[in-house]
C-alpha positions in Angstrom: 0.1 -3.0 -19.0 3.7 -4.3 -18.9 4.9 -5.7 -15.6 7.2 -3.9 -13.6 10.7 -4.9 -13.7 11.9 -6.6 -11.1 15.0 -8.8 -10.9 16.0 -8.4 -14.2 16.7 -4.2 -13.8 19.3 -3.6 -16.4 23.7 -3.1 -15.6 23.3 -0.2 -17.5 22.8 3.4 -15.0 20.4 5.4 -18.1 18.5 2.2 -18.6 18.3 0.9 -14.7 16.5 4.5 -14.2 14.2 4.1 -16.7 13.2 1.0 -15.8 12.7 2.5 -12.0 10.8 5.5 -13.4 8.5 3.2 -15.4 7.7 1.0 -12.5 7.1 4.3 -10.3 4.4 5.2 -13.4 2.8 1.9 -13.2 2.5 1.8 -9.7 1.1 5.5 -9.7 -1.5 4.4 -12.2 -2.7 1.2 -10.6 -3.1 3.9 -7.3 -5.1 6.3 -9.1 -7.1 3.0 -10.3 -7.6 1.9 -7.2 -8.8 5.3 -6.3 -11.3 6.1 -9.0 -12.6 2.8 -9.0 -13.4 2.8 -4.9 -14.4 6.3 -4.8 -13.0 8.8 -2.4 -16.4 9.6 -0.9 -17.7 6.1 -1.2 -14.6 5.0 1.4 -14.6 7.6 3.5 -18.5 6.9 4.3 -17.2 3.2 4.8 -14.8 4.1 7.2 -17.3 6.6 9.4 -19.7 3.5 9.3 -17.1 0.9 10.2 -16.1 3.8 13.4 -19.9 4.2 14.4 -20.4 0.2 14.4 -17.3 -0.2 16.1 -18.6 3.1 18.9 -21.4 1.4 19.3 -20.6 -2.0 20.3 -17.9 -0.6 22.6 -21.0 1.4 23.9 -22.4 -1.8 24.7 -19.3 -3.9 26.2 -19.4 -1.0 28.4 -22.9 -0.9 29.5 -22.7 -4.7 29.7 -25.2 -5.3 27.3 -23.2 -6.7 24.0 -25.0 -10.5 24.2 -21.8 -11.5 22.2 -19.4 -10.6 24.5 -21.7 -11.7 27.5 -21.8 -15.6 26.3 -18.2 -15.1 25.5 -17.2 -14.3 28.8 -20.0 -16.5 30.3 -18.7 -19.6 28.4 -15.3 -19.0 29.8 -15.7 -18.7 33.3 -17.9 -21.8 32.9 -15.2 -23.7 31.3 -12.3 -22.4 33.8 -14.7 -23.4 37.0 -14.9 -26.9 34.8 -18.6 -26.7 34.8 -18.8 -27.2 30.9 -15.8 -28.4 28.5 
């Protein structure tokens, strides 16, 4: 594939707009790419496992039981009281 023009978009109107409607093509097709080669379904199950990971450790912030966040927060009340650098 051809790269879409860019700085070099012609003087001449009928020419300019072809150029333009050919980059719109090109940029269509790398989307539909993009789509086919990621899979509609495959993404949307990504994205309700990235929410449900993302649920559930807010779940745990919550109930104060995300270690994580625990030594975070831990480590930087101990280095604002100065007890450890």
């Amino acid at each position: 594939m051809k790269p879409l023009v860019t700085n070099d978009l012609s003087n001449d109107f009928d020419t300019a707009k072809g150029q333009i409607i050919d980059n719109f093509v090109k940029i269509q097709q790398g989307v539909t790419e993009i789509e086919n080669d990621s899979g509609s379904d495959d993404l949307d199950g990504k994205l309700a496992d990235v929410q449900k990971e993302m649920n559930d450790k807010i779940k745990r912030i919550t109930l104060g039981t995300d270690e994580d966040t625990i030594r975070t927060v831990v480590t930087a009340i101990l280095q604002e009281q100065e007890v450890i650098k």
